[in-house]
C-alpha positions, 0 to 999 in steps of 0.5 A, spaced: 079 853 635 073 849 638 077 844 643 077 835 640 073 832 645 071 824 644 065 822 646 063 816 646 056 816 650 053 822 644 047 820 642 051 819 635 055 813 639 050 810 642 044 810 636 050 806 632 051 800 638 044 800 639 041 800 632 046 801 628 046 793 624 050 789 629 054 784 626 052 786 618 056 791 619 061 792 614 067 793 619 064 786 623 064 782 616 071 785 615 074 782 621 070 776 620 065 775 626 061 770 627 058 765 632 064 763 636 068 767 633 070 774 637 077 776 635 083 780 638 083 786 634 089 791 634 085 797 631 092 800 630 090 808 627 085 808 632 083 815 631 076 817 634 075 811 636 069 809 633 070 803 629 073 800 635 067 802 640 062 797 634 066 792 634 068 791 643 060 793 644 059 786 639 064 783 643 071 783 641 078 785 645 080 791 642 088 794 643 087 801 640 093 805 637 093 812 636 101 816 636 098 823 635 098 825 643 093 829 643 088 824 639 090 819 644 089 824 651 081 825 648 080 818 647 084 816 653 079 821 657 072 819 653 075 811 655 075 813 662 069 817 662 064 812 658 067 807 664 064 811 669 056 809 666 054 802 668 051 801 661 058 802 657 062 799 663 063 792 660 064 794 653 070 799 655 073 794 659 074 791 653 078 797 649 086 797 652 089 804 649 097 805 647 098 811 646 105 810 641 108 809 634 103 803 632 110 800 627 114 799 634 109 796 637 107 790 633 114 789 632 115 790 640 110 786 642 110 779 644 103 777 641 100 776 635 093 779 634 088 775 630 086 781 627 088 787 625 085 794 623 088 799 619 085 806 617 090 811 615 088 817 613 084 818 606 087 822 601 084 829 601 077 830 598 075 834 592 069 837 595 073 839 602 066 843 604 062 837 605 067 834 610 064 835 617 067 840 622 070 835 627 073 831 622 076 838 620 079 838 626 081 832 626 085 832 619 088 838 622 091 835 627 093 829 625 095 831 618 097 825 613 099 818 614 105 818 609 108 811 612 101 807 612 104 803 607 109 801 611 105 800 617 101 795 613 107 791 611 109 790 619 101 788 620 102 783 615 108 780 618 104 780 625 096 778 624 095 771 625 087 771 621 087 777 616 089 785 616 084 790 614 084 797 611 080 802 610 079 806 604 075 811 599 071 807 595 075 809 588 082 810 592 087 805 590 090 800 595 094 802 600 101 801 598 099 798 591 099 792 595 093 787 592 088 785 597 084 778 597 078 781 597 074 787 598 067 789 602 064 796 598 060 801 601 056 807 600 063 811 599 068 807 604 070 799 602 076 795 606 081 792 603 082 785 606 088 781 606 088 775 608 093 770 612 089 765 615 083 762 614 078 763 620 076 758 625 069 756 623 
């Protein structure tokens, strides 16, 4: 089996920091940035990364969560290897990683994200041979997040701000929990639940 290595300095990585919209994004509009606003985000199912790495390279503070031990080692080592490059320094510094059980770190931690970010992993596909290889491998690893309704219960006990979750399209809300609005893409949407409204 081909090894999992995160890269956070691929060309894929990098054209999406540089030229991938910026603050239009849809997870940037979903964690609500704005001028003077650059929230505190727990990125609590960090996975590979990639979400956290738009939103720290626009200036957020990112507490990454991720319990799969080998997930959170690639990502540990991708953190540690970007850091080495002047270019990607200042953005990883901004990126902390946790590598445990994400439920018993909200409910440990003394404080209160102003965000935080869910994406569990997605319902198996109908069309399985269009999922690309690495992603293969990562539903290979992590396999299904049968407690994901339970993490977004704590995480609404925690954030100060808003909880996001991000979903298929046409899937149903996590937990059968209502949000407060939705942002729809092309095939992914996030739920957003709001708590408090955002500093203007």
């Amino acid at each position: 089996m081909t090894p999992l290595v995160i890269d956070f300095l691929s060309a894929e990585a990098t054209y999406r920091r540089k030229f991938g919209g910026g603050k239009s994004q849809l997870i940037a509009k979903a964690v609500g940035i704005k001028p003077g606003f650059r929230p505190y985000v727990v990125d609590a199912t960090a996975g590979l990364g990639r979400d956290s790495l738009v939103l720290a390279g626009l200036g957020c503070t990112i507490q990454m969560i991720e319990r799969n031990p080998l997930i959170a080692t690639a990502l540990k080592e991708g953190l540690e290897n970007a850091a080495q490059h002047a270019e990607m320094a200042e953005i990883v510094a901004r990126m902390q990683l946790y590598a445990g059980d994400a439920i018993s770190w909200l409910h440990n931690t003394p404080t209160s994200p102003d965000i935080i970010s869910l994406d569990p992993m997605f319902p198996p596909r109908d069309k399985s041979a269009l999922v690309k290889k690495e992603m293969q491998l990562f539903h290979h690893i992590v396999g299904k997040d049968n407690d994901a309704h339970l993490l977004l219960e704590a995480a609404l006990k925690k954030a100060i701000y808003r909880v996001i979750v991000k979903r298929p399209r046409k899937a149903p809300s996590l937990g059968n929990i209502t949000p407060s609005f939705k942002l729809e893409g092309a095939s992914t949407r996030f739920d957003i639940y709001t708590l408090k409204g955002i500093p203007r």
